[in-house]
C-alpha positions, 0 to 999 in steps of 0.5 A: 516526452520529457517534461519541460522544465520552464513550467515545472516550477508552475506549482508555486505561482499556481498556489500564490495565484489563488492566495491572491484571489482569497484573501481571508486565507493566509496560508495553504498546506500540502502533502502530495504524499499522504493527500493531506491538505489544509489551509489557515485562515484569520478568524471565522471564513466560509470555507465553501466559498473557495473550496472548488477554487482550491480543489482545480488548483491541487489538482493541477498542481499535484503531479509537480508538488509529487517531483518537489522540484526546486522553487522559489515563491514570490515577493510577498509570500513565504516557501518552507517545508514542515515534514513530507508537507509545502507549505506556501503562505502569506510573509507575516511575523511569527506572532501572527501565524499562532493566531493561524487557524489551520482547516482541514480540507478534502484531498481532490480527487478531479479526474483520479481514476481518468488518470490512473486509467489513461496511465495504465492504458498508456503502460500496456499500449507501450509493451504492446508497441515495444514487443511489436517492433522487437518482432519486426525487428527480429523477424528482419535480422532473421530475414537478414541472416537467412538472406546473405546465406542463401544469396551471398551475391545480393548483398543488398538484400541482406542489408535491407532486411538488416536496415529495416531491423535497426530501424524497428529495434532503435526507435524507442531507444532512439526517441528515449535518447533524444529527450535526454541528449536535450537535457544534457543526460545519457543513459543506456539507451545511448549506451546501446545506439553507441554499440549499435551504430559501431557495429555498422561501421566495422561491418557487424550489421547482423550483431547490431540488429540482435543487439537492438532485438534483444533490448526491445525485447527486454524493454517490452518486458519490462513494460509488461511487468510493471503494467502487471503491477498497475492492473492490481491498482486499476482491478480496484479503480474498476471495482469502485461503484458509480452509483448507489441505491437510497433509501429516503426517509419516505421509504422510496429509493432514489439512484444517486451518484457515490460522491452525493453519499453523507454519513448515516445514509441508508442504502439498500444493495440487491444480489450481485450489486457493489456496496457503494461505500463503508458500512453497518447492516441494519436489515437483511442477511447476505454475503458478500465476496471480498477477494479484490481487497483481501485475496480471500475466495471465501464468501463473508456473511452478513448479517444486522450489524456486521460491517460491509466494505465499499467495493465489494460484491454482495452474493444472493440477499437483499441489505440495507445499511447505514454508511459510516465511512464516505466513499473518498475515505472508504477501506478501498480508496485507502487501499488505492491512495496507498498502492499509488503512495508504495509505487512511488516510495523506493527502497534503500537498496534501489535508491542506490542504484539510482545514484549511480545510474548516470555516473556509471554510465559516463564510466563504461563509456571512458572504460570503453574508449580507453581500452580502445586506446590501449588495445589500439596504441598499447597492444598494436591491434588494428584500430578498426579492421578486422580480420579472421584472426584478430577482432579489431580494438574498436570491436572488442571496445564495443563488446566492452561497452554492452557487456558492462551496461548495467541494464539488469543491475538497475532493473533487478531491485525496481521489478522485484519490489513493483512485484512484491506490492503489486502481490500484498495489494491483491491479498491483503497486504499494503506496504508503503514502499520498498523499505519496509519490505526490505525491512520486514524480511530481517525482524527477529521479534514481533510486539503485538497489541492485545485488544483489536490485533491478537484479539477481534475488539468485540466483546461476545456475551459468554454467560448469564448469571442470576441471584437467586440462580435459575432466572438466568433468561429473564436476566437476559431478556430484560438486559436485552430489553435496556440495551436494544436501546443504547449503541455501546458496544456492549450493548451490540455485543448483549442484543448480537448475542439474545437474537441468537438464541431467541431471547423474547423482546420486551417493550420498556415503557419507560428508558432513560440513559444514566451518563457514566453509569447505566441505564434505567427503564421500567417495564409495567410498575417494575423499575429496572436498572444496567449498569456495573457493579459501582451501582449495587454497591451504591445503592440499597444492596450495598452489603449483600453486592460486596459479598457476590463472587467478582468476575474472572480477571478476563471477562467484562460484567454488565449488571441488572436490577429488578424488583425481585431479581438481581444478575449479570451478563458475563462477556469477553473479547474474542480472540481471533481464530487465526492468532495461535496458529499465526504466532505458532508459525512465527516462532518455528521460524526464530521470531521473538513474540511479545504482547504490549498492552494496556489492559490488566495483567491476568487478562493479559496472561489469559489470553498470552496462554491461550495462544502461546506467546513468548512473552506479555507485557502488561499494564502499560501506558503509550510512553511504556510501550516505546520503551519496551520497543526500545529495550527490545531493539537494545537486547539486538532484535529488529522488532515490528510492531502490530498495533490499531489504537492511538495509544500503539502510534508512538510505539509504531512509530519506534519500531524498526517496522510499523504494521496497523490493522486496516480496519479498526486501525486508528487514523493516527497507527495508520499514519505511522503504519509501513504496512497495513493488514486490511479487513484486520486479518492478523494471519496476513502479518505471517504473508507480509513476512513471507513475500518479504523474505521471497522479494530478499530472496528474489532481489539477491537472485538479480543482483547475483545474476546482473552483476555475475554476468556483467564481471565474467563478460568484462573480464573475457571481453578483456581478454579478447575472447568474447564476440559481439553477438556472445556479448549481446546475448549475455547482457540482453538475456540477463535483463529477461532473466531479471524481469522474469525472476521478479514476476515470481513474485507477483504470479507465485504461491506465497508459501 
C-alpha cells in the first residue's frame, strides 16, 4: 500500500508535541541514518524522567525521519538540517543556543527485530505469492494454447483459460498500478497492462497471458533476490541472545534479560550457548564459532583475556567474562545497524536510473503512440487489423511499448549491489552503500596504518634480559608479580606471556602505582621497582644505566629493579599473520601500498621490510597523513585508506575510500568508515576488493545485457520484424537473466 501523504509530515508535529510536554528540553537532534540522538537542554535536568517519552516518539517517527520528506515546524519552533541530522528546537536567538547543553541519548530500538522480522516475513511471503500466481497464470496460457489446438471449434474454452492467466498474471501489476494511478505516477507496471490489454483488443489473448506470465515470473524473482539479501540480515537478528547467565557478587547466577546487562558485568556461557554481549575471558578456556559475523568456518580459541563477541557460539568449555560493550552497541548490533544503513544508501550509477525511471517511462509510451501514427497515417498500414500478411500499426506499437520497457536497465545495478552487501555482511565485510563498492573496484593505491591495522596493536613479550645475565627468570617472575596487578596493556602482554611458560606467582606484600612512571612493590624486606628507563636513569644507577645497550628501534622496554638485580622485558607489536600474504596479493594485481603512520622511522621501516610494502611513510602527525593522502590522490592514484585510530579520521575521511577495522576501530575512524572489516581481519580488505571488482563486473554484464536487447528489439520492432510473443520473451527473459547474473554475487566463490 502506499503511504499516505497527509500523515507522512506527522514526524515534525510528533517531535513538537514532545517539546511541549518537556519543557527543560530546548532542542531534539536526529539522524535516522547513523541512529544517533541528542537533545539540548538549559542548565542541569534529569535526563530519566523523558527518556521513555522520547524513545515512543523516535521510534514512531523513524521510518518518515529515514524518507525525509518535506515539512515545515510550527509557530514557535524551528526546522534546519546540520549534516545527515534534523534538528527540531525551540526559536530562540543565537546567543542563547550556545548556552545549549546537547545529551547524548540511546537510539530506541522498540520492536526493531519485530520489525525487521515482519519485513523479511513479508518479502518472502510476496515471491512466494508473486511465483504462485506465475504458475497458475502459465499453467492457464498453456491449458489455453493447448485448448484452441486440440478444439478449435470451443473457442470459449481457450478463451477461459486464457482469462484466467490474465487475471493471475495482472494482479500484482494491477494493484501496484492502482496506487500509483492515485498519486498521479505510472511506471512499467502500467507499461505492461497497457500491452496486455491491447493484445486482447486485436485478438492476441495468448501473447498478452506470456507477457503477464513472464513478468510475474520475473517480479517473483526479483522478490527472492532481495529477500536472499534480507535473510543475511535476519540470520544475525536470530543469532542475538535473548537472555544471559549472571554471575552475582555472592557467586549464584541469575538468568536476566540482555537489555538488563551494564559494563563490567560477569556472565558465565556453558558449551553451545551465545555470548550474550562483548567481551574479556577472566576465567575458562574454550572456543567459540564466529562465522554469522566473519564467514570464518574455523573454530576461535579462547582463553583468560581474549576477547569474545556477542552472538557467537561458545563450542565445548565453560567461561566466564566481564562485558565491556553492552549488548545495543555490541560488534553484532554494529554490524546489523549498518547492513540495514547499506541497504538504504544507493550507488551513483543506481541513483541514475532512478532519475530517469518515470521520465522514461512517459517517453516509450509517446514513442509508442507515435510510431502508431506513423506506421498508421505515414506508411498506410491498417490501424488495427491485422492480417496474415501485415501485423496491424497498434500490433507493432504494442511490440514497441515491451520491448523498449527498461524493466532489466532499472534492476541490473539495485540487484547486483543488494547482492554484493548481502555477500560482505556474511563474511566479514560492511559497506555502507552502493558507492564505496563501486568505488573500491577503481583504487590503484592502498595507505595503511601501522599499529592496530598491518600490525595486531598487542604488545607480546619476545625476550627477558638480566644485568648481571643469567637471572633472566627471577626478571621475569617479579615483573610478573608487579604487573598482575595493574591493567596496561603491557601489563596484559607481561602476565599473557609468564603463564605461558609457567613462571612462578609471587605474592607482593606491599604495591603501589607510581602515575606516569611505574610501579613499586616490596616483596619480604626487598623493594622492587617497574618502570622505563627514565627511572634508572634518575635514580642512584644513573651512570651505570646510560651505559646499558638501548633496545632495538622495534621493540618496547619495560624495566625492573631489585636489591641486587637490575633487567628488562623486551616486547614488540605483532604483526598480523595474514599482512604479507594480503599486500603481496595487492601488488600482483597493480595496486600501490604505502604505510602511514605515527610511530618512529625504524620501527616503521622494520615492520615495511618485513612484509613487503612499496613505500612507509613515518613520523606523521594526523594533519600529515591528510596531506600524504592528498599528494597520492594528485600524482593520479584512487587511494583507500585503512586505518582504526582517532588520529586515522581525517586522513579516512580524505581518501577516495574509507575502510576501518571493526574491532579495535575507534568510534570517530568508524564514523568515517565506507567499509569496515570485523573482527580486524586485514586480509578481508583483499575480499572487499575483489567482490568489488566482481559486483563492476557483474553491474557492466546487466546493463550490457538490458540495454543490448532493449536497442536490437527497438530497432527490429521498428522495422516490423518482430512478433509480439518474440518481443515478450526477449524483454521478460532479459529481466530473469539480470536477476539471476546479480545472485552470482551473492552464491559465488569470491575468488
Amino acid at each position: 500500500m502506499a503511504p499516505d501523504k497527509s500523515k507522512q509530515v506527522n514526524w515534525v508535529d510528533e517531535l513538537v508535541a514532545f517539546l511541549r510536554e518537556q519543557p527543560a528540553v530546548t532542542a531534539v537532534r536526529i539522524d535516522p541514518t547513523s541512529h544517533s540522538v541528542a537533545v539540548a537542554t538549559l542548565g542541569n535536568v534529569n535526563v530519566a524522567d523523558f527518556k521513555a517519552r522520547l524513545a515512543a516518539t523516535i521510534a514512531g517517527v523513524e521510518a518518515q525521519l529515514a524518507a525525509k520528506p518535506s515539512a515545515r515546524a510550527p509557530a514557535g519552533y524551528a526546522l534546519r538540517q546540520e549534516g545527515g541530522a534534523t534538528v527540531v528546537g525551540r526559536e530562540t536567538c543565537v546567543t542563547a543556543e550556545k548556552l545549549w547543553l546537547w545529551r547524548e541519548m540511546e537510539w530506541p530500538d522498540l520492536e526493531r527485530e519485530e520489525a525487521h522480522e515482519h519485513a523479511h516475513g513479508h518479502a518472502e511471503q510476496e515471491w512466494k505469492t508473486l511465483a504462485v500466481l506465475a504458475t497458475v497464470c502459465g499453467a492457464a496460457g498453456i491449458a489455453g494454447a493447448i485448448s484452441g489446438y486440440l478444439a478449435p471449434q470451443l473457442p470459449w474454452l481457450a478463451r477461459s483459460f486464457f482469462v484466467i492467466g490474465l487475471i493471475t498474471g495482472a494482479w500484482d501489476a494491477a494493484v501496484d498500478s492502482w496506487e500509483n494511478l492515485k498519486r498521479r505516477e505510472i511506471d512499467i507496471h502500467f507499461l505492461m497492462l497497457a500491452v496486455a490489454i491491447g493484445a486482447i483488443f486485436i485478438g492476441a489473448w495468448g501473447e498478452a497471458v506470456l507477457l503477464l506470465f513472464l513478468f510475474s515470473a520475473s517480479g517473483a524473482m526479483e522478490e527472492y533476490a532481495l529477500d536472499r539479501t534480507q535473510r543475511e540480515v535476519s540470520a544475525l537478528l536470530k543469532t542475538a541472545p535473548k537472555h544471559a547467565t549472571l554471575i552475582r557478587p555472592d557467586g549464584t547466577e541469575q538468568d536476566v534479560p540482555v537489555e538488563q546487562l551494564k559494563l563490567g558485568s560477569r556472565l558465565l556461557v556453558k558449551p553451545g550457548e551465545a555470548f550474550a554481549a562483548d567481551g574479556v575471558v577472566v576465567k575458562g578456556q574454550s572456543a567459540s564459532d564466529e562465522s554469522a559475523l566473519t564467514g570464518e568456518a574455523t573454530p576461535v580459541e579462547k582463553r583468560t583475556g581474549d576477547q569474545v563477541f556477542s552472538g557467537t557460539i561458545n563450542l565445548w568449555g565453560a567461561i566466564e567474562f566481564d562485558v565491556v560493550r553492552l549488548p545495543a552497541e555490541s560488534t553484532l548490533q554494529k554490524i546489523i545497524r549498518l547492513i540495514q544503513t547499506a541497504q538504504k544508501l544507493k550507488a551513483p550509477s543506481e541513483r541514475f536510473t532512478d532519475k530517469f525511471g518515470t521520465g522514461y517511462t512517459y517517453a516509450v509510451i509517446g514513442g509508442s503512440f507515435a510510431m502508431f501514427l506513423l506506421w498508421w497515417l505515414g506508411f498506410g498500414l491498417p490501424a488495427f487489423t491485422n492480417t496474415p500478411e501485415v501485423r496491424s500499426a497498434f500490433y507493432r506499437a504494442m511490440t514497441l511499448m515491451v520491448v523498449a520497457s527498461p524493466c532489466a536497465l532499472v534492476l541490473s545495478i539495485p540487484s547486483a549491489i543488494l547482492a554484493a552487501i548481502a555477500w560482505g555482511a556474511r563474511h566479514g565485510v560492511l559497506f555502507r552503500g552502493g558507492a564505496a563498492i563501486e568505488k573500491l573496484a577503481d583504487i590503484t593505491a592502498v595507505a595503511l596504518d601501522k599499529t592496530g591495522t598491518l600490525t595486531t596493536g598487542e604488545l607480546a613479550v619476545v625476550g627477558t634480559e638480566s644485568f648481571p645475565p643469567g637471572r633472566e627468570r627471577e626478571v621475569l617472575e617479579l615483573a610478573y608479580a608487579l604487573e598482575s596487578k595493574s591493567q596496561h596493556p603491557i601489563a596484559r602482554a607481561i602476565v599473557r606471556h609468564a603463564k605461558a611458560v609457567g613462571a612462578r606467582s609471587l605474592e607482593l606484600d606491599e604495591f603501589q602505582s607510581l602515575t606516569g612512571q611505574g610501579l613499586r612493590g616490596k616483596l619480604g624486606d626487598v623493594q622492587l621497582l617497574l618502570g622505563r628507563r627514565e627511572l634508572l636513569e634518575t635514580g642512584p644507577l644513573a651512570g651505570w644505566a646510560r651505559r646499558l645497550p638501548p633496545a632495538a628501534a622495534e621493540l618496547s622496554e619495560v624495566w625492573v629493579v631489585g636489591s641486587d638485580l637490575v633487567g628488562r622485558v623486551l616486547l614488540k607489536d605483532q604483526i598480523r599473520a595474514e599482512s604479507a600474504g594480503v599486500l603481496a596479493e595487492l601488488k600482483r594485481s597493480g595496486i600501490r601500498t604505502i604505510m602511514l603512520t605515527g610511530d618512529r622511522t625504524h620501527a616503521a621501516e622494520a615492520v615495511a621490510k618485513e612484509i613487503g610494502l612499496d613505500e612507509v611513510r613515518a613520523g606523521l602527525s594526523p594533519e600529515d597523513k591528510v596531506k600524504a593522502i592528498m599528494d597520492i590522490r594528485a600524482s593520479g592514484r584512487r587511494v583507500a585508506m585503512v586505518g582504526d585510530g582517532v588520529n586515522d579520521a581525517p586522513s579516512l575521511a580524505a581518501a577516495d575510500v574509507s575502510v576501518a577495522m571493526g574491532a579495535r576501530g575507534s568510534d570517530a575512524a568508524l564514523e568515517q568508515a565506507e567499509v569496515i572489516l570485523m573482527h580486524d581481519r586485514i586480509e578481508n580488505f583483499l575480499a572487499a576488493q575483489r567482490l568489488s571488482r566482481r559486483a563492476r563486473a557483474v553491474i557492466r554484464q546487466n546493463l550490457t545485457i538490458s540495454l543490448g536487447v532493449v536497442i536490437v528489439m527497438v530497432i527490429t520492432t521498428a522495422a516490423g520484424a518482430v512478433p509480439l510473443a518474440i518481443g515478450v520473451a526477449a524483454h521478460e527473459g532479459s529481466t530473469l537473466v539480470v536477476c539471476l547474473n546479480s545472485l552470482r554475487l551473492l552464491f559465488g566463490r569470491n575468488r
